[in-house]
C-alpha positions in Angstrom: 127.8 40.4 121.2 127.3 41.0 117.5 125.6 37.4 117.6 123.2 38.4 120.4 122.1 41.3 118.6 121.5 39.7 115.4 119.3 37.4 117.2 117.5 40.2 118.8 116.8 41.7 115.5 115.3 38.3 114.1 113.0 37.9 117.1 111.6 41.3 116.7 110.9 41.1 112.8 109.4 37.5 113.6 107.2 39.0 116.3 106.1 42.2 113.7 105.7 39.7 110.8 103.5 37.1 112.8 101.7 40.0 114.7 100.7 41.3 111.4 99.5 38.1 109.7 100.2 39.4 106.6 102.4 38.5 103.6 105.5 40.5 103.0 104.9 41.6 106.6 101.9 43.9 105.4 98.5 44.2 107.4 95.8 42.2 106.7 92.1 43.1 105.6 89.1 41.9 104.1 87.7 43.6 101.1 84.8 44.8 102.3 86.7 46.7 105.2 88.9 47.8 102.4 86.7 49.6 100.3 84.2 51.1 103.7 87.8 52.6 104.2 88.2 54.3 100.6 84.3 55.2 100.7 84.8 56.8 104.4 87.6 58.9 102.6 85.4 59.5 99.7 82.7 61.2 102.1 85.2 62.7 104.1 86.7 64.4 101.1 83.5 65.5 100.0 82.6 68.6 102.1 86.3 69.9 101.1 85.9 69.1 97.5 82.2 70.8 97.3 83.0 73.6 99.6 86.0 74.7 96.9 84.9 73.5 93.4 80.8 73.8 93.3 80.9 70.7 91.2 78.1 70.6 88.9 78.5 66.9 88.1 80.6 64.6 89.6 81.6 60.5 88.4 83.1 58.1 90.8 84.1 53.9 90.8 85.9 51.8 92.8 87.7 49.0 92.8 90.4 46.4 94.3 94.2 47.0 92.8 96.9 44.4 92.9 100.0 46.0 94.5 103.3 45.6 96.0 102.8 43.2 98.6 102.5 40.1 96.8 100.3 37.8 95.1 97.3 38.4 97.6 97.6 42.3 98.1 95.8 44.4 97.2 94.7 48.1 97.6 91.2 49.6 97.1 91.1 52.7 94.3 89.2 55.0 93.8 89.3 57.4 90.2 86.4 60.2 89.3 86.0 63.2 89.0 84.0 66.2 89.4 83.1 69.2 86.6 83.4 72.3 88.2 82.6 76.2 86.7 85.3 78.0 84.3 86.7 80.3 87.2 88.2 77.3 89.2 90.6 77.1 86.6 93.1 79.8 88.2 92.5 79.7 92.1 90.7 76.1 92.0 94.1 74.3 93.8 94.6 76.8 96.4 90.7 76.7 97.0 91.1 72.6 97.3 93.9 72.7 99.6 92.8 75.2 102.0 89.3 73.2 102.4 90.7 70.0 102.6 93.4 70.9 105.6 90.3 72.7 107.1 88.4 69.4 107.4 91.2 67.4 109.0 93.4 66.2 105.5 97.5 66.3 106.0 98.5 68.5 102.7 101.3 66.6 100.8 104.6 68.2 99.8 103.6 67.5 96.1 100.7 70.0 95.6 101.4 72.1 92.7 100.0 74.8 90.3 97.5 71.8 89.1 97.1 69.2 92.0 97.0 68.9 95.8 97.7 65.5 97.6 97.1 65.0 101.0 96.5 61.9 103.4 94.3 60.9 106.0 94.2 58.0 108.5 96.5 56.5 106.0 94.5 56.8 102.8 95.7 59.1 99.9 93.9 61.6 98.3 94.9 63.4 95.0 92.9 66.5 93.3 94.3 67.1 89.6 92.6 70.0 87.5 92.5 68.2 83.8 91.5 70.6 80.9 88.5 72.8 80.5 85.7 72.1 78.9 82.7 73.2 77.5 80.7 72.2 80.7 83.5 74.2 82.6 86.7 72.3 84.2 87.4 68.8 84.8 88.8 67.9 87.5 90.3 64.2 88.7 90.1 63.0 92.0 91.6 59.7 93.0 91.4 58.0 96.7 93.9 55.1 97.3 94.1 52.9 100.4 96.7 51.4 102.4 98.4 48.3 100.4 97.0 45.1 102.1 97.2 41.0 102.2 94.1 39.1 101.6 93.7 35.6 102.4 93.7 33.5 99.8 89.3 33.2 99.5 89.2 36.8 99.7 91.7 37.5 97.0 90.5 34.8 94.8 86.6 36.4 95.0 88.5 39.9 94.0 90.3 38.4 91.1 87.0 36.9 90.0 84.9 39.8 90.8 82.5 42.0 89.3 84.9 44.9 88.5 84.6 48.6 89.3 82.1 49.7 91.7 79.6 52.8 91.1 80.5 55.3 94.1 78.5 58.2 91.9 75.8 58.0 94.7 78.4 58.3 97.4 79.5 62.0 97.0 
């Protein structure tokens, strides 16, 4: 009996790792449909982001990130930030999280006195206020995507790529 189920078990991690046709049993992507997905969170971030902060400048690149899967994985990143006025400082992270859940973000058990996290479709999202400033208060945003396998022409082009992508325009 302990025999039969073993060889259940086997069957059905064959059948999730082969279903997945990824490495390390990961998904598979592309890196085009990786990084659409971090610039779809990047403008569905945005209304919450604006609606709480009135940024007055805002900074944004993007780029493919080796990660845990293996060789060919990778996830697409997202760092910026937005400069926001002086009186963010002291209700700016409640302001943040309240927009953000309002506009369909799941609110992370990590937010803090300086930082909400939150997740949607299975992309991260993390708002950080950084220091003030003479052009008010900084604050970081960083958008991460779902760890992926890429085959081995796709990963290849992102290992030789151009780098960081300028999502300034985007927000």
């Amino acid at each position: 009996m302990r025999i039969l189920g073993c060889v259940v078990a086997l069957l059905v991690l064959s059948a999730c790792s082969a279903s997945s046709g990824g490495g390390a049993g990961g998904d598979t992507s592309d890196p085009a449909s990786q990084a659409r997905l971090g610039k779809e969170a990047l403008e569905a971030a945005r209304p919450g982001i604006t609606a709480a902060l009135a940024p007055t400048d805002h900074s944004f690149g993007g780029s493919h990130m080796s990660c845990r899967l293996g060789r060919n994985s990778f996830e697409y990143t997202i760092n910026g930030g937005v400069i926001a006025g002086a009186d963010t400082w002291a209700a700016g992270v409640d302001a943040v999280s309240d927009e953000l859940a309002r506009s369909g973000w799941t609110l992370g058990t990590s937010a803090n006195e300086v930082g909400v996290q939150a997740e949607r479709d299975g992309v991260s999202l993390y708002v950080q206020r950084q220091r003030r400033s003479e052009d008010g208060v900084e604050w970081r945003v960083q958008i991460t995507t779902p760890c992926v396998s890429y085959s081995e022409e796709d990963a290849d082009a992102v290992r030789g790529g151009s780098g960081t992508d300028d999502l300034t325009g985007d927000f």
